[in-house]
C-alpha positions in Angstrom: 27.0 38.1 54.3 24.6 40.3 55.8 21.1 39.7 58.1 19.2 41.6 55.5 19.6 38.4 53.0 17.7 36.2 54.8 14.2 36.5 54.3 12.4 37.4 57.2 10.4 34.5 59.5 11.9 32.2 62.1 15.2 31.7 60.7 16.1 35.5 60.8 15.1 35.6 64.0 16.9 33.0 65.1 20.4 33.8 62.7 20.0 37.3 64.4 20.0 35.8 68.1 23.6 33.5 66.9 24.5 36.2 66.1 23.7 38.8 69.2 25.5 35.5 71.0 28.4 36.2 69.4 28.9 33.2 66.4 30.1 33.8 63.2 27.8 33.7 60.0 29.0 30.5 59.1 28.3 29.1 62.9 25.0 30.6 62.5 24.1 28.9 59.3 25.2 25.5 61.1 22.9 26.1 63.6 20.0 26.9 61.1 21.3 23.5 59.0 20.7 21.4 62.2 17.5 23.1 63.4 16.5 22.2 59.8 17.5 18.7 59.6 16.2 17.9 63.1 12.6 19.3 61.8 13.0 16.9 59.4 13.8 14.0 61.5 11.0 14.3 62.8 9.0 14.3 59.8 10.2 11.1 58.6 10.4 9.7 62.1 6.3 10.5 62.8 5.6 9.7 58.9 4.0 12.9 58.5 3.9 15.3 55.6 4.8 19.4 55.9 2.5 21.5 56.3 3.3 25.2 56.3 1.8 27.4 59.6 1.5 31.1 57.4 2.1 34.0 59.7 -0.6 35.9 61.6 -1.1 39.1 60.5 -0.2 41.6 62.9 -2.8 44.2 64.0 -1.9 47.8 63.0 
């Protein structure tokens, strides 16, 4: 599975930097999967509810 099928945001960037370090997709993924559920720890933990940032337009 390639980079280019993961949308792009945060989670590209950081399967991208996995895999610069030298992991395997399936590492990489693991890492997102634990980034993910420590997010939402913290959800539950602070009894808040998601609220999406959306990204800031970059200036041409």
């Amino acid at each position: 599975m390639s980079a280019q099928t993961i949308r792009d945001g945060p989670n590209r960037d950081i399967y991208l930097k996995k895999c610069d370090e030298g992991c395997k997709h399936v590492q990489a993924v693991i890492a997102l999967a634990r980034r993910r559920a420590g997010v939402l720890w913290a959800l539950l933990r602070d009894n808040r509810v998601f609220t999406p940032v959306l990204p800031v337009a970059q200036a041409a």
